[in-house]
Each structure stands twice: as C-alpha cells, then as structure tokens.
PLY file of the C-alpha trace (Angstrom):
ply
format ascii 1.0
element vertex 110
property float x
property float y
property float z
element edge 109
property int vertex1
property int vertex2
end_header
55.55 84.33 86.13
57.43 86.22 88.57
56.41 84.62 91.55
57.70 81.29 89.75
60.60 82.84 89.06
61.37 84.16 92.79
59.99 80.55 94.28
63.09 78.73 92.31
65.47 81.35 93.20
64.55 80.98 96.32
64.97 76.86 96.28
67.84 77.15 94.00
70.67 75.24 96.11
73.35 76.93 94.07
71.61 80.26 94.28
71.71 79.78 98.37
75.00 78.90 98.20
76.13 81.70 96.16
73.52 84.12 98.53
75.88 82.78 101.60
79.41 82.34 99.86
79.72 84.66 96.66
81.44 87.81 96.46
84.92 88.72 96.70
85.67 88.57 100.44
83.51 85.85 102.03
85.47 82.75 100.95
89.15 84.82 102.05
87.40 85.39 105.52
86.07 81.72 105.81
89.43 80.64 104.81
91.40 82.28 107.87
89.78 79.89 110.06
91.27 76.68 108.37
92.61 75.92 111.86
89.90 76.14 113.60
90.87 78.64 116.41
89.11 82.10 116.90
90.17 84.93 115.60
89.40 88.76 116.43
88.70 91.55 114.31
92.35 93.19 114.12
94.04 89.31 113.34
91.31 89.12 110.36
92.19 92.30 109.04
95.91 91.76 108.82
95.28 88.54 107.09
93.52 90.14 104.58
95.04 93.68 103.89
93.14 94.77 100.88
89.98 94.77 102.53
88.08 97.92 104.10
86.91 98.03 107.62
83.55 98.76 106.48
83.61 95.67 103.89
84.99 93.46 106.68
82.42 94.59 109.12
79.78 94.08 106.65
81.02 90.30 105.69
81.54 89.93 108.81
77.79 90.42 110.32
76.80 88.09 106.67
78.57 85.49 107.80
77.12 85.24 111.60
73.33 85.69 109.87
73.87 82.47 107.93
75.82 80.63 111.34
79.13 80.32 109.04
80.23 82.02 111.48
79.92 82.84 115.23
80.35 86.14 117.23
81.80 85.91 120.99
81.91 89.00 122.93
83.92 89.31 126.16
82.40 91.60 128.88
86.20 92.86 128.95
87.88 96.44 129.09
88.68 96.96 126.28
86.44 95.08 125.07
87.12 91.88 123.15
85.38 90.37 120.48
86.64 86.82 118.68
85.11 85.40 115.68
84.93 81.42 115.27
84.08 78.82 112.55
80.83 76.78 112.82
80.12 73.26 111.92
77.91 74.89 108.38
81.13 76.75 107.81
83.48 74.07 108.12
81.22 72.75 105.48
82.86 75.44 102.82
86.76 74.45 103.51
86.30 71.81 100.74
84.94 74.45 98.59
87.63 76.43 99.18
90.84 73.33 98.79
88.95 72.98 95.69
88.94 76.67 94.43
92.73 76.90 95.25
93.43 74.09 93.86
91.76 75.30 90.40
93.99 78.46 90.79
96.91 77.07 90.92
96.48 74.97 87.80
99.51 75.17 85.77
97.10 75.84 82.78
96.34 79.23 83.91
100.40 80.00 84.12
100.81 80.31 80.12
0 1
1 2
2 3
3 4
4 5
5 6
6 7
7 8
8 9
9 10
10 11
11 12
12 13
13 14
14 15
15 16
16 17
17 18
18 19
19 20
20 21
21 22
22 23
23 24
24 25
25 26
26 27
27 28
28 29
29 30
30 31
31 32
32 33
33 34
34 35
35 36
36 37
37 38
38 39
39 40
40 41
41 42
42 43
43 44
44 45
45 46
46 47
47 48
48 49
49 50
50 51
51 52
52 53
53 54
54 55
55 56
56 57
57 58
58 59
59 60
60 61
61 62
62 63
63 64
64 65
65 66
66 67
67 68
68 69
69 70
70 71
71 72
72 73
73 74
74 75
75 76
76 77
77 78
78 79
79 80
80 81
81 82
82 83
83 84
84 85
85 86
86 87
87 88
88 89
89 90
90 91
91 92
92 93
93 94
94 95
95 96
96 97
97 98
98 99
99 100
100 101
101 102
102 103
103 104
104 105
105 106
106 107
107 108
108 109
C-alpha cells in the first residue's frame, strides 16, 4: 500500500508541480525574471526584501535542480554570478498572471 501510494505521488502532475513551484518564495523569485534578462544575487534580494539570504540561497539552488532556472558564473574578480530564466520556467509566468490576477479580485477587498 505504501509503495502505491509513493508511485502516484511520484506521477502526480500536480504533486510535481507543487514539488518544483510551492512554497512561499519560489513563484516571487520566478516572477523577477518576467523580462527575461539576468539577474544577480544582490538585484534578487532587493526585489524581494523579506526574504533571508539563507532562504534565497536555498530557492535559489531548487530552482537550477529543476532547470527553472540557470546559474552563470563569471571567472571575474570579484566574482560575478547572474541568474537567468529557462524555457521550463518561462512555462510558470502564466501561472503566475493567473495567481495575481486571483489576488487582486475585488472579492477579496470586502
């Protein structure tokens, strides 16, 4: 019983998608690169002020597991590091249009 149980987890599309996507941070990190362009570390963290370094960094390394997002390193001093969207994460803007549109329903306002 539990191995059936951990098989459809395991093929569960929403359950991958929540795996990837859920928590509180991902979808505010994925969201900074709505234009498309690189970003580095510092630029991420000012977008999002409420988050810790160490939740950032953790998010962070998540995101490049899954390819949502990809890592560039500079053999620069100081060194420089920029982060960048990739095609699968480009994949979640729609999710997230859709999830700000939901919050700013008017219903929610009363």
């Amino acid at each position: 019983m539990i191995e059936n149980s951990k098989k459809i987890i395991e093929t569960c599309p929403v359950r991958k998608s929540l795996t990837i996507l859920g928590g509180k941070w991902k979808l505010l990190i994925i969201n900074q690169f709505s234009n498309k362009e690189p970003l580095r570390y510092g630029e991420l963290k000012r977008a999002i002020p409420d988050i810790s370094e160490k939740m950032l960094n953790q998010e962070l390394k998540i995101l490049i597991k899954y390819n949502v997002l990809a890592k560039k390193s500079y053999p620069e001093i100081p060194p420089r590091v920029e982060y960048s969207i990739t095609e699968i994460g480009e994949r979640a803007m729609p999710i997230i249009a859709l999830l700000a549109d939901f919050g700013q329903s008017s219903e929610f306002n009363k």
